[in-house]
N, C-alpha and C positions, 0 to 999 in steps of 0.2 A: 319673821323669818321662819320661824316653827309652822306656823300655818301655811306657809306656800311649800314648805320639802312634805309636808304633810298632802297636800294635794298634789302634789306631784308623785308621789306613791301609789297615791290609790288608782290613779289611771292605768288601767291594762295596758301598755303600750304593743305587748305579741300580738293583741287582736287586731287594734290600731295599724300595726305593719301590716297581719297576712291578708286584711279588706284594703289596703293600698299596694301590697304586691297582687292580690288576688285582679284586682284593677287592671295595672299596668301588662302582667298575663292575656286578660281581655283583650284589651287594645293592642297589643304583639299578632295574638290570634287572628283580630280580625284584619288587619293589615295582611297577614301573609294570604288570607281568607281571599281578600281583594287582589292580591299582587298576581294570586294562583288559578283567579278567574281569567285576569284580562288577557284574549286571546293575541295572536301575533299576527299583523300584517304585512303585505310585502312594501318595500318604499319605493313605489313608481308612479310614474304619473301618466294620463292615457294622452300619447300624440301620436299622431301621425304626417309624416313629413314627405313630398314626392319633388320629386325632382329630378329630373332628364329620365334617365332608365330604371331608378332607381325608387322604389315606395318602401317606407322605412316607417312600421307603428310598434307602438309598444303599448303596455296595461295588466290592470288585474279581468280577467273574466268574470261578470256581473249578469246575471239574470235579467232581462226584459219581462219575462211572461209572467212576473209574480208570482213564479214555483220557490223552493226550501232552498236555503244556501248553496252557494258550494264550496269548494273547498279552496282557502284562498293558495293564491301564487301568481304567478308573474308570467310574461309570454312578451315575447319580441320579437317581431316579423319582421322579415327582409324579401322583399320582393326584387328581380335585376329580370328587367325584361330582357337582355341582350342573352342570357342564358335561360331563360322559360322558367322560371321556378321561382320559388319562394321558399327562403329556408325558418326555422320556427323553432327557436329556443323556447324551454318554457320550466318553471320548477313550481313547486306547490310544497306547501307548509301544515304536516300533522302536527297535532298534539305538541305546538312551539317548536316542531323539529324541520329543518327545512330540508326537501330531497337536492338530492343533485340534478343538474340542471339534464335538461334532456335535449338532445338537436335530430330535427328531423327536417327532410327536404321532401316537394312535392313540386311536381307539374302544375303551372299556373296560368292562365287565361286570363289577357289585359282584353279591357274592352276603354271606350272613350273617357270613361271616369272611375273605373275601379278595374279592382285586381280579384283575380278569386282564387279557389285551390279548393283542392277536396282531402281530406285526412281518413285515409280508410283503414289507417293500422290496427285500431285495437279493434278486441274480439267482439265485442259487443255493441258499438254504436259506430258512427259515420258522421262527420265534421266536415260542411261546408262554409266553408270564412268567405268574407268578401269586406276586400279593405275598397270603402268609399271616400276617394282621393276627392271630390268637392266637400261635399261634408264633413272631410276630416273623422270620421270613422269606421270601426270595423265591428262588425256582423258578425254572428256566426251559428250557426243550427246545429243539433246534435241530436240527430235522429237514431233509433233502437235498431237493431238488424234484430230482422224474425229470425233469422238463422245466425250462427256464432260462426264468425269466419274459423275459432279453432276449436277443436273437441274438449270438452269438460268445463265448459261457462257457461252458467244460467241466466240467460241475459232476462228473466220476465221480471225481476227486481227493478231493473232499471226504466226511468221513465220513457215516458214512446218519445215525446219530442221535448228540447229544451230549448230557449233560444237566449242569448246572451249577447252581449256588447263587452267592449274595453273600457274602461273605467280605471281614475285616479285608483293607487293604491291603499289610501284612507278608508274610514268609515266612519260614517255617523255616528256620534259619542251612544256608547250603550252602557247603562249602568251595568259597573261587578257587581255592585249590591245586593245586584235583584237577584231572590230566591233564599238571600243566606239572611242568619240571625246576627245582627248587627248590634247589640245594645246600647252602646260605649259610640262610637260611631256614631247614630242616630240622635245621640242625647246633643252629643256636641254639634249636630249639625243645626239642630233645634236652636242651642243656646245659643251657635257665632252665626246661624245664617247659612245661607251656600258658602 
């Protein structure tokens, strides 16, 4: 009995705690590391639906041409041939925050299988959609104006042309990981596996 209170004394147990709180600190850290990476997206899915006067899509906007992100959010298009237009809700999402939704309407030209419309509001580029009613998608270009429809925007930052589609509001799984020091994380992923 003497020799086991005996050994049980000489053990440090402070150090013993603060390399097991020092631990579990880690793994809090990199948890939040990870939680404060993963960006936010919108939850839609890209359809488009026509029927009688009416062409009805919705989506994230997604890049075709292999250019740099954009910035995600959402858009839903309403098309009513009976009144020539197409109306175009849409909101976008910084930094986890989501704007408020925005409604705009444009003059729209049906043809045998698709809808189109031009977006010429903002100051520095020009938005041609075309929602393709057999293919069930929609289109869209976004070309630079040489000139700023209003005074005091530098549109040469912006790319000359983009082109883009609708798309589910998902993305393909991207590591938070990537970039950060993970220690604690990385051990265990080593030792259970994925």
């Amino acid at each position: 009995m003497d020799q086991e209170v005996v050994w049980w004394r000489r053990w440090n147990w402070w150090k013993v705690a603060f390399f097991v709180m020092l631990l579990l600190f880690e793994g809090a850290r990199e948890i939040a590391v990870i939680q404060a990476n993963s960006p936010a997206y919108p939850a839609t899915l890209a359809t488009v639906v026509s029927t009688g006067d009416l062409t009805v899509a919705q989506g994230r906007w997604n890049r075709i041409d292999g250019g740099s992100a954009l910035v995600p959010g959402a858009v839903r298009i309403e098309c009513r041939r009976d009144e020539g237009r197409c109306y175009e809700v849409s909101y976008s999402i910084n930094d986890q925050y989501v704007n408020s939704p925005d409604l705009s309407i444009y003059p729209a030209t049906w043809s045998v299988d698709q809808v189109s419309y031009e977006n010429d509001d903002p100051a520095c580029a020009r938005y041609s959609v075309r929602v393709d009613q057999k293919l069930k998608k929609v289109f869209a270009i976004r070309e630079r104006k040489d000139k700023p429809s209003m005074a005091g925007f530098d549109c040469t930052k912006l790319e000359r042309r983009v082109e883009m589609t609708l798309t589910d509001g998902s993305e393909p799984f991207a590591d938070p990981a990537k970039g950060h020091s993970l220690p604690v994380l990385s051990l265990l992923k080593v030792v259970f596996g994925k």
